[in-house]
C-alpha positions as CSV (number, residue, x, y, z in Angstrom):
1,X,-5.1,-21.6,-7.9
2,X,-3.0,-18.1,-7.7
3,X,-0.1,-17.6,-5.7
4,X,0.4,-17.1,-2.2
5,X,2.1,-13.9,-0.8
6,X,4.9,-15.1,1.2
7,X,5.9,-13.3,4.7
8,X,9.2,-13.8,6.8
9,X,7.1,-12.2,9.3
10,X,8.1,-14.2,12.8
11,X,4.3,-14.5,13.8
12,X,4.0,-17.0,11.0
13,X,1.3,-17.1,7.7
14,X,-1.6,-15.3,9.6
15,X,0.2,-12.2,10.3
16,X,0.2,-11.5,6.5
17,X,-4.2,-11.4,6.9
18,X,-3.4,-8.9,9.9
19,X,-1.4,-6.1,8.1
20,X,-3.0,-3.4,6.7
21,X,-0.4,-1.1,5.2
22,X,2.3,-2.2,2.9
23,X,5.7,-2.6,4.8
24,X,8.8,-1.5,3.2
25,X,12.5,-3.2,4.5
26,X,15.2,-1.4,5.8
27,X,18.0,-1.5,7.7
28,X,18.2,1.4,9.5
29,X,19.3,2.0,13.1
30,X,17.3,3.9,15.8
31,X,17.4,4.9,19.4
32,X,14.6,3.1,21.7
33,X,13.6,4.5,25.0
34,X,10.3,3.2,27.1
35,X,9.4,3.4,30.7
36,X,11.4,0.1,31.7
37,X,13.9,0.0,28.7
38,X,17.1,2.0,29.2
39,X,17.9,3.8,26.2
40,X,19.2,1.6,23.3
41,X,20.0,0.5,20.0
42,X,17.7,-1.6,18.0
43,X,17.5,-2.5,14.1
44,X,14.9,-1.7,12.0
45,X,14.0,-4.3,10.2
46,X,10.7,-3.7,7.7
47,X,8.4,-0.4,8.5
48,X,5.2,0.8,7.5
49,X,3.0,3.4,8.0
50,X,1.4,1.7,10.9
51,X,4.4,-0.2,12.5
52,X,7.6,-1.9,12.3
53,X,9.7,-4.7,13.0
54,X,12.7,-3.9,15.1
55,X,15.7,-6.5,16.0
56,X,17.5,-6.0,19.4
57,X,18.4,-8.0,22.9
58,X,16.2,-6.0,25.0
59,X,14.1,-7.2,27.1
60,X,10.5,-5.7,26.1
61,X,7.2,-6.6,27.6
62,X,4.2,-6.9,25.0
63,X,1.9,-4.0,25.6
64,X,5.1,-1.6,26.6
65,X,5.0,2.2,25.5
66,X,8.3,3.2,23.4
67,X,9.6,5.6,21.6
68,X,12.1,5.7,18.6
69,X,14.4,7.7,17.5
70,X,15.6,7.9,14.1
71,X,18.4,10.3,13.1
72,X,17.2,13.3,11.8
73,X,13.6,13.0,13.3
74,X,11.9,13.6,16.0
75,X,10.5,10.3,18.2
76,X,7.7,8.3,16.9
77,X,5.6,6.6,19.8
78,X,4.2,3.4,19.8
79,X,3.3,-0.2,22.0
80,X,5.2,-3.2,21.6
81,X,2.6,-5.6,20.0
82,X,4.8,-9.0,20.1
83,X,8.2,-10.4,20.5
84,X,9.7,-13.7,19.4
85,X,13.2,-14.4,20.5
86,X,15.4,-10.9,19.4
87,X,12.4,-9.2,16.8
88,X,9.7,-7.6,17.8
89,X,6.8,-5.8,16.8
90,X,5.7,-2.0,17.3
91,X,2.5,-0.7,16.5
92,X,2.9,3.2,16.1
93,X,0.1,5.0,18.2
94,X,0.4,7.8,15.6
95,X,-0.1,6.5,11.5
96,X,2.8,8.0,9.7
97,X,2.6,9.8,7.1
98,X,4.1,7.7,3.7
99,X,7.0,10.2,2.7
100,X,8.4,9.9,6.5
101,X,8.8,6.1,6.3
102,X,10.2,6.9,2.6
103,X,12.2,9.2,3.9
104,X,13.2,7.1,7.4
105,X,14.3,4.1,5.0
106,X,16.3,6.1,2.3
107,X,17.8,8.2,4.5
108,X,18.5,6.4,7.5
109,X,20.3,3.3,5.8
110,X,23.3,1.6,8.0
111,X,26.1,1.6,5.7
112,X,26.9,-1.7,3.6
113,X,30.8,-1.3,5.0
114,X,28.6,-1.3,8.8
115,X,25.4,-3.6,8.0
116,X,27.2,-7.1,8.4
């Protein structure tokens, strides 16, 4: 019997059989923007090339169009895919290329003096 990958993810156990790309964490602050969202703060929690997990007290809508913003580059577009209290989900419409989320995640970092 091997052992079980383990996943914080807030979908619970049978997200980890839905991702397909390896997620790096972060903690990185970006700018979100959609249709019915006024322009905001969330925090990045984990990203991949596919997606990312975003913390915030917005109120999305699962299926909403968004874009983020992350400092230094231009806006990546994507659907929110699910929400569970303050985290949620965004599925980019556009893969990303690896050394972007590389660079988003080492370059991007909140600093440990701001991170609380």
């Amino acid at each position: 019997m091997g052992v079980q990958p383990q996943t914080n993810d807030p979908r619970g156990s049978s997200a980890l059989d839905e991702r397909r790309a390896e997620r790096f964490p972060a903690r990185v602050v970006a700018e979100i923007r959609g249709e019915r969202l006024p322009p905001g703060e969330v925090k990045l929690v984990d990203v991949s090339v596919l997606g990312c997990r975003v913390e915030a007290d917005h109120n999305v809508t699962v299926g909403s169009f968004v874009t983020l913003i992350f400092q230094g580059f231009a806006g990546f577009d994507g659907w929110i895919a699910w929400r569970r209290e303050s985290s949620y989900g965004i599925d980019f419409a556009h893969p990303l290329p690896s050394a972007v989320v590389h660079r988003i995640v080492e370059t991007c970092r909140v600093p440990a003096h701001a991170a609380g």
